[in-house]
C-alpha positions as CSV (number, residue, x, y, z in Angstrom):
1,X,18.1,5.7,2.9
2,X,21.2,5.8,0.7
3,X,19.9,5.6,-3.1
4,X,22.8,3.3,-4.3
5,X,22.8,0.8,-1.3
6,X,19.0,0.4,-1.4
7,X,19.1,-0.4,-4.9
8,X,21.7,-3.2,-4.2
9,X,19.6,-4.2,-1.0
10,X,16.4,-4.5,-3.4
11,X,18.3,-5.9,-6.2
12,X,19.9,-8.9,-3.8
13,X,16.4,-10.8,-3.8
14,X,15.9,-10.0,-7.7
15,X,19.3,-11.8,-8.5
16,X,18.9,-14.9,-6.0
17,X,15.3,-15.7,-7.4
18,X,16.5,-14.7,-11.4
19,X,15.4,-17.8,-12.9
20,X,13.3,-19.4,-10.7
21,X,10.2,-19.9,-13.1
22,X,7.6,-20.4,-9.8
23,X,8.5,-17.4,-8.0
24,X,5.9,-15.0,-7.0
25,X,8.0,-11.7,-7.0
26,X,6.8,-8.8,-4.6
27,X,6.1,-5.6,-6.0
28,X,9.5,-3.8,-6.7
29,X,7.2,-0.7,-6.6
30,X,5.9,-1.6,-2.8
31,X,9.3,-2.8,-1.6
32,X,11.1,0.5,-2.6
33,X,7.5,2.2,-0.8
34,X,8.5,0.1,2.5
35,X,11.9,1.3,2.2
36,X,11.9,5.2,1.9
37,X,11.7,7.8,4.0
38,X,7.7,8.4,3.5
39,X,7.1,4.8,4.7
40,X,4.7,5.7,7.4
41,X,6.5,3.1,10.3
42,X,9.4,5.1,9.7
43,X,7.8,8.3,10.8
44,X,6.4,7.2,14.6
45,X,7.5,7.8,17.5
46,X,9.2,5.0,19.1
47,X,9.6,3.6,15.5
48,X,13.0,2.6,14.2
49,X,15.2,0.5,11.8
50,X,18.4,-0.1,10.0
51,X,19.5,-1.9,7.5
52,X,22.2,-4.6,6.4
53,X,24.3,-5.6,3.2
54,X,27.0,-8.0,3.6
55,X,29.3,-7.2,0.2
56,X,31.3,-10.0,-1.4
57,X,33.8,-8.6,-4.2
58,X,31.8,-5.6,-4.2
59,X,28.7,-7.6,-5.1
60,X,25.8,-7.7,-2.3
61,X,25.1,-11.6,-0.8
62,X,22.9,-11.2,2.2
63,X,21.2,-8.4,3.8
64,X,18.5,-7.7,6.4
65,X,16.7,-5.4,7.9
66,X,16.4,-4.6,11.8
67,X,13.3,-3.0,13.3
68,X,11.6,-1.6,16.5
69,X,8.3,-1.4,16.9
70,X,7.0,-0.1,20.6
71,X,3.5,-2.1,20.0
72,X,5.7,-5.4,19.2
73,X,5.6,-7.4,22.7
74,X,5.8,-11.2,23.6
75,X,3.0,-13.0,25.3
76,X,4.6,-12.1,28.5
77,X,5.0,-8.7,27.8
78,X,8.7,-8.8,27.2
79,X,9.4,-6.2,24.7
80,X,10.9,-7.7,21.1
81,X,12.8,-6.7,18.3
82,X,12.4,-7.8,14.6
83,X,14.6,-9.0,11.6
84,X,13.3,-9.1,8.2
85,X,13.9,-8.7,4.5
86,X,16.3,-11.4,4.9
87,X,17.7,-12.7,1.5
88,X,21.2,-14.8,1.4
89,X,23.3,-16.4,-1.0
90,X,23.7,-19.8,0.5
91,X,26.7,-18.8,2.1
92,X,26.1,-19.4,5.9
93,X,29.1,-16.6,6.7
94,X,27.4,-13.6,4.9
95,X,24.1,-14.7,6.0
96,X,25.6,-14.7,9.7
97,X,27.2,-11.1,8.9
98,X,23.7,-9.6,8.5
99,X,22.4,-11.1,11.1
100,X,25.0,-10.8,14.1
101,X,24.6,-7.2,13.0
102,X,20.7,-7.4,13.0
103,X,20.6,-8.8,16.7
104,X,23.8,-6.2,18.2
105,X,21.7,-3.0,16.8
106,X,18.5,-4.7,18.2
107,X,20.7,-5.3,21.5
108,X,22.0,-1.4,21.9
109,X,18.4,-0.8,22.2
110,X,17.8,-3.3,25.5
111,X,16.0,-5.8,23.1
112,X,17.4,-9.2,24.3
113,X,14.4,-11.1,22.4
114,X,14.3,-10.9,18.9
115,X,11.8,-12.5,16.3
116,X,12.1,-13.4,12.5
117,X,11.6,-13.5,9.4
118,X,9.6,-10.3,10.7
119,X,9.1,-6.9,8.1
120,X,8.3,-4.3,10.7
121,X,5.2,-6.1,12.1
122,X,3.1,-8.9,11.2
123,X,1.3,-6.8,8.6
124,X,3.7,-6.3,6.1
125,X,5.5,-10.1,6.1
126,X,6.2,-12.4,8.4
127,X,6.9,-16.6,8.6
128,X,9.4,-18.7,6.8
129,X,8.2,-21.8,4.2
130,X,9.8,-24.6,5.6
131,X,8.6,-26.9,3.9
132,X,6.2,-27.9,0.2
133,X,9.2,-26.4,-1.8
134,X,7.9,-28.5,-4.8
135,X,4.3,-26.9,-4.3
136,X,2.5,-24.1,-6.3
137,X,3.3,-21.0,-3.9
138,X,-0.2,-20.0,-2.4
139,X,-0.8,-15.9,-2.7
140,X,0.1,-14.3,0.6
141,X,2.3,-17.2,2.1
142,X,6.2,-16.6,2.2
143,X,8.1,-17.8,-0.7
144,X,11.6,-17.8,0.3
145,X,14.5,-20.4,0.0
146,X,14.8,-23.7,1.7
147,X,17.6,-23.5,3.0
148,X,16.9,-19.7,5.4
149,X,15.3,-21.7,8.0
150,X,18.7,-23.4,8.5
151,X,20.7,-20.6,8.3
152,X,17.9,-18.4,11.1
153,X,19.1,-21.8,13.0
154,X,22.5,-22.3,13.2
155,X,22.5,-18.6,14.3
156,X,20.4,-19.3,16.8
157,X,17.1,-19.0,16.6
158,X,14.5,-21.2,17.5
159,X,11.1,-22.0,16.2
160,X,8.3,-19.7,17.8
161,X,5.2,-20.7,16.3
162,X,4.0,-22.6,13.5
163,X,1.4,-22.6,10.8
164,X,-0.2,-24.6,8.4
165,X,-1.9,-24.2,4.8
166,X,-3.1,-26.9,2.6
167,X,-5.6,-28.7,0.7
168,X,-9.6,-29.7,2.1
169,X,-9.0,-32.4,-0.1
170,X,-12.1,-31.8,-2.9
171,X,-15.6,-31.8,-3.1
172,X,-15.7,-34.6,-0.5
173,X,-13.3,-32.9,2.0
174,X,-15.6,-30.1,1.8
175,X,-18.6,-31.7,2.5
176,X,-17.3,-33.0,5.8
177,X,-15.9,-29.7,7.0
178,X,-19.2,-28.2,6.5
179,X,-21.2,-31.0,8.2
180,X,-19.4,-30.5,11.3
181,X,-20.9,-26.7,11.8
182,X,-24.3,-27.2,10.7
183,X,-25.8,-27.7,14.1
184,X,-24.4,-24.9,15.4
185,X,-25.5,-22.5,12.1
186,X,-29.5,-23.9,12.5
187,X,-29.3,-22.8,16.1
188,X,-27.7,-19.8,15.6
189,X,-29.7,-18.7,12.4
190,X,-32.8,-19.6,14.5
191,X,-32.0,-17.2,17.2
192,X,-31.2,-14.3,14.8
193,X,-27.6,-14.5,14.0
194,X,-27.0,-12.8,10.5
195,X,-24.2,-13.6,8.3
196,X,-23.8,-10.3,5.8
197,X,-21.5,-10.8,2.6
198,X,-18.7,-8.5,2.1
199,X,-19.6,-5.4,-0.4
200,X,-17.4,-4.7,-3.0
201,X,-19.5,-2.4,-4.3
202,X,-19.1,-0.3,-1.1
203,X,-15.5,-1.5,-0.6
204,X,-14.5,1.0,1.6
205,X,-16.7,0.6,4.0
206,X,-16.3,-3.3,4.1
207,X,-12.9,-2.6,4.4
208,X,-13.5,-0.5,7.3
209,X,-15.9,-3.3,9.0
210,X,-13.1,-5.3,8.3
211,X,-10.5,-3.2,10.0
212,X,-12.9,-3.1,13.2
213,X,-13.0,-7.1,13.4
214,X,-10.0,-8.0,12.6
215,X,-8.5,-6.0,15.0
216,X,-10.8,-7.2,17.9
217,X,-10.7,-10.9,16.8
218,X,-6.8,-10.9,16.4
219,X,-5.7,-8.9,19.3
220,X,-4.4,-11.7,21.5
221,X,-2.7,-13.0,18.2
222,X,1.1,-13.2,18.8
223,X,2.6,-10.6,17.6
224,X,-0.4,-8.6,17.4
225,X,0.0,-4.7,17.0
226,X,-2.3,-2.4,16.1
227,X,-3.1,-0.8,12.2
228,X,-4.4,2.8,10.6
229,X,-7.1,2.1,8.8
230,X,-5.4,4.5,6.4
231,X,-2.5,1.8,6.3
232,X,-4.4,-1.2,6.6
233,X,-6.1,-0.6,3.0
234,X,-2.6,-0.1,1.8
235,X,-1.8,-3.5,4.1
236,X,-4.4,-5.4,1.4
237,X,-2.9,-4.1,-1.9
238,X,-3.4,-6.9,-4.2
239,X,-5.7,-8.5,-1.9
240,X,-8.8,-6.4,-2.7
241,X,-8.4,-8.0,-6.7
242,X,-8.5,-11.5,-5.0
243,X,-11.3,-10.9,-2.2
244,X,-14.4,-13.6,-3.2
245,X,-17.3,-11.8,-2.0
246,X,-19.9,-14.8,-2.5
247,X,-17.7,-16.8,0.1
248,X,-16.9,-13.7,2.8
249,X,-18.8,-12.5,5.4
250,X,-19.5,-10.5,8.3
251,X,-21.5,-12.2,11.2
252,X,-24.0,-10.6,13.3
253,X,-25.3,-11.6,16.9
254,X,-28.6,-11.4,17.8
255,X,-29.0,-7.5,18.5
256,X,-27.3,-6.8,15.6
257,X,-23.5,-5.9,17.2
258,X,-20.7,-7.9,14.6
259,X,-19.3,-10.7,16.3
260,X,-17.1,-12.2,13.5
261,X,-15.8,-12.1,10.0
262,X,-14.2,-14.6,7.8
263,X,-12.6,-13.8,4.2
264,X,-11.5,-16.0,1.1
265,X,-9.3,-15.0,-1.7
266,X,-9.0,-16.2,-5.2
267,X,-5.4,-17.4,-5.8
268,X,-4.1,-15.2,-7.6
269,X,-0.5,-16.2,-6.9
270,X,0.0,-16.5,-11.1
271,X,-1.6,-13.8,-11.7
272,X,1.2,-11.6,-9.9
273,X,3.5,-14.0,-10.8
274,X,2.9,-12.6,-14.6
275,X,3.9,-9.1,-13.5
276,X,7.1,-10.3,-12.6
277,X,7.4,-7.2,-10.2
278,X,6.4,-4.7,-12.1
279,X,3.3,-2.4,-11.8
280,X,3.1,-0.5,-15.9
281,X,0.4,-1.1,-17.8
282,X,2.0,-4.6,-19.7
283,X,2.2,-6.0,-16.5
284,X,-1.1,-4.7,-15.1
285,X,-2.5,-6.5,-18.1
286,X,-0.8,-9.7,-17.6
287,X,-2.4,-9.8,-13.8
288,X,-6.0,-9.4,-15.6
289,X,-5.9,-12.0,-18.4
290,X,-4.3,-14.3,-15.8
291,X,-6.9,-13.2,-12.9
292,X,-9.6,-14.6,-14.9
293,X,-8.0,-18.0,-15.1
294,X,-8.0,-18.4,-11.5
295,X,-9.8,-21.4,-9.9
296,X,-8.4,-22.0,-6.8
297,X,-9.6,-20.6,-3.6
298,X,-7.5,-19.8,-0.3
299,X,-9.6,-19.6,3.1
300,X,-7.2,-17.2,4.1
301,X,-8.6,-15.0,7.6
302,X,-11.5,-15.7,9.9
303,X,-12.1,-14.9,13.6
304,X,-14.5,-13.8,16.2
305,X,-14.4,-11.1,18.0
306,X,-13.4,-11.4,21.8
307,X,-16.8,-10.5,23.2
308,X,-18.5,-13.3,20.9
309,X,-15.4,-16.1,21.9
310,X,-16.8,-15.7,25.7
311,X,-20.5,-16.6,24.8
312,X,-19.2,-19.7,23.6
313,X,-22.4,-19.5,21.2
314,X,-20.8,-21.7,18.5
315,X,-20.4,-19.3,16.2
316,X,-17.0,-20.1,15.0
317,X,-18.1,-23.6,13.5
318,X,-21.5,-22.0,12.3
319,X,-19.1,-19.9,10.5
320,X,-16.9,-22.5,9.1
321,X,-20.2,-24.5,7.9
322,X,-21.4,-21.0,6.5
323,X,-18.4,-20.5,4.7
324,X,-17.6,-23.8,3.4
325,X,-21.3,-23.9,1.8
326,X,-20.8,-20.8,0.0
327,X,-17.4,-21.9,-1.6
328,X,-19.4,-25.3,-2.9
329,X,-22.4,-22.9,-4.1
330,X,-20.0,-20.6,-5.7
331,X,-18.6,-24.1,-7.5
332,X,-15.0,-24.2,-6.1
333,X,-13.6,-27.5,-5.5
334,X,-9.7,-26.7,-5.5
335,X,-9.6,-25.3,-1.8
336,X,-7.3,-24.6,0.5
337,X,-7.0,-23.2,4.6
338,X,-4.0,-21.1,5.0
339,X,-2.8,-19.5,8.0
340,X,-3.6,-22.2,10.3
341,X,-2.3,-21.4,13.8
């Protein structure tokens, strides 16, 4: 936690991205949060990390962090460690430094498998872009250089998992997404299945419903861990500005007990793009006037919970029809899935 070295490890990924007029910067304010000593993962028992600055002619080039989380397991249960924060120069050596230094701290703890690009858990960052460089960044997907992938590689490590965002493909896209669900939503409307918008106006308490069925849906995700609720509303940060409530919902079996969820966010990616990292009141204004300009809309989390997935009711493509009729209600055409497993 030593002042002057976090504020060359923070200033690293300022510096590389300097320039780059279609970067979506993070909150300088949140990143300096994740580092201190108050960061509530630093503070759990079990919970660990260090971090790494490669310096070249006294000027940092790479840097990463290393983290331990006792919740963090593979499928198998095979215990695993995490690198993150990883920003490089494009030289392969320092980028190397950091992380040989990464995986031997990970290894004195009797971690032999180690995941990344990982911040502490897959709440707070996780996944490489590795590809649609030339594309408008989409708000909550990484944004990171092209060439990192390589680098993770040649040191290494191997793809794990992959995901997919992009385009429905416009109002006609749309209309054949939701046709293929609308069997399933009859049936299931018909029976008593209830599909309950998310409340802004009582945002806590969606937030808390939220919380509940996200973490039963998602719990055989890889590299699931479990959330505070305290920390999970911190988890949504710029998320609650972006939340569209016409086209998120809560789904009900039934007897009333919630069986699913699915939320989409208004791109705001230029809006906090326009804040350039800040949080004073300039660039709090530059996020509003640009978060009314936004038009494009990210289906961004959905699930059911695991009770619901073993009726094999349907509900997940009732919900995807649901959804999908909402957004072309709510007169979205510019749509995209994200997070696709």
């Amino acid at each position: 936690f030593d002042p002057s070295l976090t504020d060359a490890f923070v200033s690293l990924g300022e510096e590389l991205y300097r320039g780059d007029a279609g970067w979506v910067a993070p909150s300088r304010a949140e990143v300096r949060r994740q580092l201190a000593p108050s960061f509530p993962f630093h503070g759990k028992p079990g919970h660990e990390h260090r971090r790494f600055l490669a310096l070249a002619n006294g000027r940092p080039v790479a840097r990463a962090l290393a983290s331990v989380h006792p919740g963090l397991r593979d499928r198998d249960g095979t215990p695993v460690g995490a690198v993150g924060f990883f920003e490089s120069t494009p030289d392969d050596s320092a980028a190397g430094e950091v992380l040989a230094a990464a995986v031997d701290w990970l290894g004195g703890r009797g971690l032999r498998r180690i995941w990344g690009p990982l911040q502490f858990d897959i709440w707070h960052g996780y996944r490489f872009k590795t590809r649609g460089f030339d594309e408008e960044p989409l708000l909550g997907e990484p944004d990171n250089k092209p060439y990192y992938p390589e680098q993770f590689a040649r040191f290494g490590f191997a793809e794990r998992r992959r995901w997919n965002s992009f385009s429905l493909g416009g109002p006609e896209g749309l209309e054949e997404l939701a046709a293929e669900g609308c069997e399933d939503y009859w049936r299931l409307k018909t029976r008593g299945y209830r599909f309950e918008p998310f409340d802004t106006e009582r945002f806590d308490e969606s937030v808390a419903t939220l919380h509940r069925v996200l973490g039963d849906s998602f719990s055989r995700f890889l590299g699931f861990t479990s959330v505070e609720l305290s920390e999970f509303r911190e988890v949504l940060g710029v998320a609650r500005h972006a939340i569209e409530p016409r086209c998120s919902h809560f789904y009900y079996d039934e007897v009333g007990t919630l069986a699913g969820f699915g939320v989409a966010l208004r791109d705001l990616a230029p809006a906090v793009r326009a804040m350039r990292g800040r949080s004073g009141l300039r660039a709090r204004l530059a996020f509003l006037r640009r978060r009314r300009r936004a038009r494009r809309l990210l289906l961004h989390l959905g699930g059911i919970t695991r009770a619901e997935s073993e009726k094999h009711s349907g509900l997940a493509q009732a919900a995807v029809h649901h959804m999908v009729c909402r957004v072309r209600q709510a007169g979205y055409a510019d749509v995209h899935a994200t997070l696709v497993a």
